[in-house]
C-alpha positions in Angstrom: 66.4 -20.3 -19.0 65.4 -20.0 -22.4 62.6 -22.5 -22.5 61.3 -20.7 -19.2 61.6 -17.2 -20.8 59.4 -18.6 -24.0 56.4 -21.0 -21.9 56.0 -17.3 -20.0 55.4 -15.5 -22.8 52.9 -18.3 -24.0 51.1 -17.6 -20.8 51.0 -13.7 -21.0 49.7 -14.1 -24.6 47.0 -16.8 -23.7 45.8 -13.9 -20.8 46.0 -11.3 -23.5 43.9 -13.0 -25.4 41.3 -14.0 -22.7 41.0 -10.6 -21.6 40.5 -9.1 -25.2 37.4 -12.1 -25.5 35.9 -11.4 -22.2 35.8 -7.4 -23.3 35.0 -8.3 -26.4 32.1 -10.2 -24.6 31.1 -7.6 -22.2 31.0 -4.7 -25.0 27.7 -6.5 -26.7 24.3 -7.7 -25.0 23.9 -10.5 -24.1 21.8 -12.5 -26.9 18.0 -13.6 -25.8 15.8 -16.3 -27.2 12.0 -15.0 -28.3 9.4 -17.2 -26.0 7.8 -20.0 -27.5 4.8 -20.4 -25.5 1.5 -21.7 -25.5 -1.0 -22.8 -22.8 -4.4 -25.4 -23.0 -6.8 -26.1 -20.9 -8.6 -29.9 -20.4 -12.0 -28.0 -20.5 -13.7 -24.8 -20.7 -16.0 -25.6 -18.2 -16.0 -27.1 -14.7 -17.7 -28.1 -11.9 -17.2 -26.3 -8.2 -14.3 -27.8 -6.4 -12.7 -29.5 -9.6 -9.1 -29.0 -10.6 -8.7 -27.6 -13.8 -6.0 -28.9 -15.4 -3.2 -26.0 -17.5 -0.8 -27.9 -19.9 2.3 -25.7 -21.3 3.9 -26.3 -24.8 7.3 -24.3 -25.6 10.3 -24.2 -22.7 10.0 -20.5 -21.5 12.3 -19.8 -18.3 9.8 -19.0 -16.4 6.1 -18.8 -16.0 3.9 -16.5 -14.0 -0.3 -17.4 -13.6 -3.1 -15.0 -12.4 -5.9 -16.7 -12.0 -8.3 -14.2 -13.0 -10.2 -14.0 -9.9 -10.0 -10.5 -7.9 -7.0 -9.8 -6.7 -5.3 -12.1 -9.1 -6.5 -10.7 -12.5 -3.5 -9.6 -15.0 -4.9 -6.7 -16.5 -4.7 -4.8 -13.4 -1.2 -5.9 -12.3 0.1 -2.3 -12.8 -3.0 -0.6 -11.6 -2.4 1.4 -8.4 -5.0 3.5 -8.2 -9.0 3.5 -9.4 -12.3 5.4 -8.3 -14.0 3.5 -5.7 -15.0 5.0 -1.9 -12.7 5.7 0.6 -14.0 5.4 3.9 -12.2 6.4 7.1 -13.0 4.8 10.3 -11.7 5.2 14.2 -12.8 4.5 17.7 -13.0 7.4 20.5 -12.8 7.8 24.0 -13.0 10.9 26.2 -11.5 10.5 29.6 -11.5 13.7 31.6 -13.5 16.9 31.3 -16.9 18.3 30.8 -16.1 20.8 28.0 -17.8 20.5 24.8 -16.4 20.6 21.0 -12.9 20.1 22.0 -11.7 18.0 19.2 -12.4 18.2 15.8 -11.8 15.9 12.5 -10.4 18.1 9.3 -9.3 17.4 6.1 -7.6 19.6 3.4 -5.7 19.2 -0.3 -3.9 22.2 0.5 -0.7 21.4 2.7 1.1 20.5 -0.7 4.1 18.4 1.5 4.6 21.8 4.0 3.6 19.6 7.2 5.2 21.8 10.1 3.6 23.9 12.7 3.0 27.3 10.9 1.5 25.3 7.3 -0.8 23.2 9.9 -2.7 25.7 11.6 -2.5 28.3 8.8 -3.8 25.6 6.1 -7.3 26.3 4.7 -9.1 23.0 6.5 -12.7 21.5 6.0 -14.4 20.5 9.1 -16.0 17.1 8.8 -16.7 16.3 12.5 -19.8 16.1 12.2 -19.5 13.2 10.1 -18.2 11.0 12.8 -19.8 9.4 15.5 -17.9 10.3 18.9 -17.5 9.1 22.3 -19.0 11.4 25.2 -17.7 9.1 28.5 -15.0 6.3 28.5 -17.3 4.1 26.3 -15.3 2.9 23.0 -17.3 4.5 20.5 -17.1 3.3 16.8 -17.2 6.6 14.2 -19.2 4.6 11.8 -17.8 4.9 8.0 -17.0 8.3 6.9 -17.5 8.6 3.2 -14.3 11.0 1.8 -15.6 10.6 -1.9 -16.0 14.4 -1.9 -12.1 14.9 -1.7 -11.4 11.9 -3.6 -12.7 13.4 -6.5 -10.1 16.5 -6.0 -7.8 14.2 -7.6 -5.2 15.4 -5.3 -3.4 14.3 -1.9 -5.2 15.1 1.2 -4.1 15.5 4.9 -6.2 14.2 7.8 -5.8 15.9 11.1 -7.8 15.8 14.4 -7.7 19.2 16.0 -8.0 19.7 19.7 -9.0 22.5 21.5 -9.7 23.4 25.1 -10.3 26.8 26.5 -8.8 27.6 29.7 -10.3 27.6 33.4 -11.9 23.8 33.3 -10.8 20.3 33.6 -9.4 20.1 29.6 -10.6 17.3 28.2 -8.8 13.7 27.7 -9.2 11.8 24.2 -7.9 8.1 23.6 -8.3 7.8 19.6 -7.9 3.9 18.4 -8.7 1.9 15.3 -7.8 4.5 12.8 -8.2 3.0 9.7 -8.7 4.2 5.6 -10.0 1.8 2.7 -10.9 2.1 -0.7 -13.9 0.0 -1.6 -14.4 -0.7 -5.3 -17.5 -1.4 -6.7 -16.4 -5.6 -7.1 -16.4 -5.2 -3.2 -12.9 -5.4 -3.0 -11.5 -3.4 0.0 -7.6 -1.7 0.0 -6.2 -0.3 2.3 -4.9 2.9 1.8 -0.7 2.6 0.8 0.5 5.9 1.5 3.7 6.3 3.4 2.1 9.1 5.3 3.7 11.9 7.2 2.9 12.0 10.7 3.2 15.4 12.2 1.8 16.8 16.0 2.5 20.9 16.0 0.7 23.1 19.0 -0.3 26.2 17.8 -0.9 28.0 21.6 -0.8 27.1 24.8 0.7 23.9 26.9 3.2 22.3 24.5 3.5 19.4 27.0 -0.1 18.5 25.4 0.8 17.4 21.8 -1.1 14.5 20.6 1.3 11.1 20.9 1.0 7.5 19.6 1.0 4.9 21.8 2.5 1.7 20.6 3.6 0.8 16.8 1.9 1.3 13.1 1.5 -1.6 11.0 4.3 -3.4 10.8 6.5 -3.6 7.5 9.0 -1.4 5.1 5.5 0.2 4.0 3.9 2.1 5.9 0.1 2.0 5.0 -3.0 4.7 6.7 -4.0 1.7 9.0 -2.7 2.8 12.3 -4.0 0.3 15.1 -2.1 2.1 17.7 -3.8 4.6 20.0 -3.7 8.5 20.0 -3.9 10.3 23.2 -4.1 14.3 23.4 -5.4 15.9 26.8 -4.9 19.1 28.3 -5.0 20.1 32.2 -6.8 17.4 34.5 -7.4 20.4 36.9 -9.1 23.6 37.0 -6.6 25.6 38.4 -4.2 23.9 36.2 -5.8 25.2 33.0 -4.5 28.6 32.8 -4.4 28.6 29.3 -5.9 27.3 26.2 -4.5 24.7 24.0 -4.6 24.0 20.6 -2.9 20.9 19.3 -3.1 18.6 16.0 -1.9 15.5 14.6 -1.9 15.4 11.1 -1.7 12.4 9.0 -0.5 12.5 4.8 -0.9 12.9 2.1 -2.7 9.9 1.2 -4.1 9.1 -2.4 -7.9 8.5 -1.9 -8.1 6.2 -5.3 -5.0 4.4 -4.3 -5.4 0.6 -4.6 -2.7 -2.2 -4.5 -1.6 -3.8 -8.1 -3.1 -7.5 -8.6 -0.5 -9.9 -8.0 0.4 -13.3 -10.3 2.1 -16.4 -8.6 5.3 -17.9 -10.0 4.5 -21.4 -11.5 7.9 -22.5 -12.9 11.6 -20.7 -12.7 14.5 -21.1 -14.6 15.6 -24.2 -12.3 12.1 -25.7 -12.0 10.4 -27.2 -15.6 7.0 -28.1 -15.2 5.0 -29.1 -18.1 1.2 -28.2 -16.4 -0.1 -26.9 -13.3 -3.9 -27.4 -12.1 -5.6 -25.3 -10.1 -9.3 -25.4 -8.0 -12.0 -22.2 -8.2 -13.4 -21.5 -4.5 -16.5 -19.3 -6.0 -18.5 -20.2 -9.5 -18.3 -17.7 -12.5 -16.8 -16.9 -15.4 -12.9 -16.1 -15.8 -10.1 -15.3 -17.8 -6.6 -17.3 -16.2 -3.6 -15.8 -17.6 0.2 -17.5 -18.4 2.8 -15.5 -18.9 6.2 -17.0 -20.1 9.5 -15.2 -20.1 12.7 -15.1 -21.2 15.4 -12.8 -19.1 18.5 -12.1 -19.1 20.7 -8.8 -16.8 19.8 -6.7 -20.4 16.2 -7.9 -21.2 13.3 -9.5 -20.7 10.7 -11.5 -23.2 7.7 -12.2 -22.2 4.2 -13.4 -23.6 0.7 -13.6 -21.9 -1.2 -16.5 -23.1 -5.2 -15.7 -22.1 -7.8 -18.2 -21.9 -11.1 -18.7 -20.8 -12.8 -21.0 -17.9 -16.3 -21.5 -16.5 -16.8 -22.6 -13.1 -20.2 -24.0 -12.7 
């Protein structure tokens, strides 16, 4: 009994002590090695369509490349928004009716994130229909590109709404909107689409509330939703005259939405933790001048270590 009694308390003390080590442990951070890093290149110049060959020195855990072509350029990685212009774009359709001026396109930087029915139609709104091309039948109709610079440089969120309105007594018209879609084009050429998680709102501010405006089908598909709705829009009113006792006023309202937003260039992982690889090569599809980065890193759950190593290729 004795010898049982004393190889327990052995046990308990080896525990005590393993649980005073692993606090001990958890009470300081974790240590981190500094990167030892350093990239070459077989060339600084190359022909179009040959691999040019990247050849690592130093064990980093991992390495991340952006090939300095657009899109893939590290200086911008945390860019997410720059001046460029934003052009909106949409298809129309009108279906039924004969009156005129029943739906409008408006913009404002005044809702300031009160989308409901009384901030909607007592907002201050620009009218910019006449900046769109619109359908008058059932032929699709393409608005052309509306330039929004103007609000861009508000440096502020805007709204986009289409506004209908039909007076009573005629056949209220019927409008299928498709195609809505908003881009900022930079100067490079490069075209974003707009990331914006918008609100989507309908409100009516008189008149048959059976006639708000309603999306047919789904946005874009994803966890983020972006201003690039290829879903259709319908809004209509009374498909009779003696039906249209009233007038109606609806909108659908779209925002806010950054007009300079753009989406950060992205680098592609060329080796992991589990995954050594001593060089990569890689092929240019257009001729010019660019600047590949490497970036190796060290990380750990408290901190990460990381160096950029920038070089410098021609692509003849």
């Amino acid at each position: 009994m004795k010898l049982i009694k004393y190889y327990q308390m052995r046990i308990n003390y080896i525990i005590l002590l393993a649980s005073l080590f692993l606090l001990q442990s958890c009470s300081k951070e974790l240590q981190l090695d500094e990167v030892s890093f350093d990239v070459t290149a077989d060339s600084t110049s190359y022909n179009l369509g040959s691999k040019t060959t990247f050849t690592f020195s130093g064990k980093p855990q991992f390495i991340n490349f952006y090939s300095g072509e657009i899109g893939k350029r590290f200086e911008f990685k945390d860019r997410d928004t720059a001046s460029g212009t934003p052009f909106l774009r949409f298809n129309s359709q009108m279906n039924t009716g004969t009156q005129s001026n029943t739906i409008k396109l408006m913009i404002t930087s005044d809702l300031n994130g009160l989308v409901d029915s009384s901030s909607i139609v007592n907002t201050s709104w620009t009218d910019i229909s006449n900046r769109a091309v619109w359908a008058t039948n059932t032929t699709t109709t393409g608005s052309g590109n509306i330039n929004l610079s103007d609000f861009a440089a508000l440096n502020k969120p805007v709204y986009i709404a289409f506004k209908y309105n039909a007076a009573a007594g005629s056949i209220q018209n019927r409008w299928t909107l498709t195609g809505f879609s908003l881009r900022n084009i930079l100067s490079d050429g490069t075209s974003y689409v707009i990331d914006s998680v918008p609100t989507v709102t309908a409100a009516v501010n008189y008149g048959n509330a059976t006639n708000l405006p309603i999306w047919v089908g789904q946005r874009t598909a994803g966890t983020t939703s972006v201003l690039d709705v290829r879903a259709t829009m319908i809004v209509a009113g009374a498909t009779t005259a003696a039906a249209a006792t009233s007038a109606v006023e609806a909108w659908f309202v779209t925002g806010p939405v950054n007009l300079k937003s753009v989406t950060p260039d992205a680098g592609v992982s060329i080796q992991t933790i589990s995954n050594y690889v001593p060089f990569t090569t890689y092929t240019y599809s257009k001729s010019g001048t660019y600047n590949p980065v490497f970036v190796g890193s060290n990380i750990n759950v408290n901190k990460e270590n990381s160096v950029p190593r920038k070089l410098t290729v021609t692509i003849k």
